[in-house]
C-alpha positions as CSV (number, residue, x, y, z in Angstrom):
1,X,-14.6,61.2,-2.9
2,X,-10.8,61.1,-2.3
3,X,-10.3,63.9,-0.4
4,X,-12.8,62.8,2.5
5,X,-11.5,58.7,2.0
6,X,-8.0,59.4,2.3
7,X,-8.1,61.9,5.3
8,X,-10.5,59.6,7.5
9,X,-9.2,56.1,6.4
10,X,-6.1,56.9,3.9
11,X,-3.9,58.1,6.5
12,X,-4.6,55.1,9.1
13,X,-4.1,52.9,6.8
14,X,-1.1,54.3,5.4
15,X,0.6,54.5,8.8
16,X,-0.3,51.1,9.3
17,X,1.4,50.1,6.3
18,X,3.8,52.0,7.0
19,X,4.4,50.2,10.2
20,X,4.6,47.1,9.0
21,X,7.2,47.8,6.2
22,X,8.9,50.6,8.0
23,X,9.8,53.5,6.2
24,X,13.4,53.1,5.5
25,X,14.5,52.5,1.6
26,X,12.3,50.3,-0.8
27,X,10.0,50.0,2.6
28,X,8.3,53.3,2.4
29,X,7.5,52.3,-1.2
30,X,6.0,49.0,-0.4
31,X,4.2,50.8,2.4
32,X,2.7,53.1,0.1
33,X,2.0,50.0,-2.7
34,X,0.1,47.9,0.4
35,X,-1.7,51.3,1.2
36,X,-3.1,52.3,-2.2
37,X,-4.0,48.9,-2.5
38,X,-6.8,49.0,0.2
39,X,-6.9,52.6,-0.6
40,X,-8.5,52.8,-3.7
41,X,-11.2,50.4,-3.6
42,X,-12.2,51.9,-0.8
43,X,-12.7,55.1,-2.5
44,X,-14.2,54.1,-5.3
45,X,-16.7,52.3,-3.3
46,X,-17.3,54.7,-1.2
47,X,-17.8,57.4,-4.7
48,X,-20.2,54.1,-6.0
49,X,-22.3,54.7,-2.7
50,X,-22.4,58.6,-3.2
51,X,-23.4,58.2,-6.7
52,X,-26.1,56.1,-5.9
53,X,-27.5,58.0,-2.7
54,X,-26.9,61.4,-3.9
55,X,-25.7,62.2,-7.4
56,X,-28.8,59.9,-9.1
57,X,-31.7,61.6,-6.5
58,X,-30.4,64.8,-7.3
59,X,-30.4,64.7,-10.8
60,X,-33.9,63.0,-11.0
61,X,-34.7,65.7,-8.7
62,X,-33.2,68.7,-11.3
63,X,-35.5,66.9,-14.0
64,X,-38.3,66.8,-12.0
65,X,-38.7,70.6,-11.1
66,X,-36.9,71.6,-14.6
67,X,-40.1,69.9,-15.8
68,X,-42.4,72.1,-13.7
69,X,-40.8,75.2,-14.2
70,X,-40.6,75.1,-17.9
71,X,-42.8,77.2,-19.6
């Protein structure tokens, strides 16, 4: 999930960091600290919410018609 996080909400909100640090010496690393740290809860939320809504139907799903298909 953080390849689709960052590239619709990672960069904004790294710009906006960014913006308010500035980019200049130990700026563009705080900018990048402030960043990550809205960054990665958001992506492991959003992988929690993937998990639950896909990953978890689909393997129940696997089980289910590996269960009618085996001989």
């Amino acid at each position: 999930m953080h390849g689709p996080v960052t590239h619709v909400l990672g960069y904004p909100v790294q710009r906006w960091a960014w913006g308010i640090t500035g980019i200049e010496g130990s700026g563009y690393k705080a900018g990048f600290a402030l960043a990550a740290i809205i960054n990665v809860p958001l992506v492991v939320w959003a992988a929690d919410i993937f998990w639950r809504a896909v990953d978890i139907p689909s393997v129940r799903f696997a089980k289910w018609l590996e269960s009618k298909l085996i001989v």
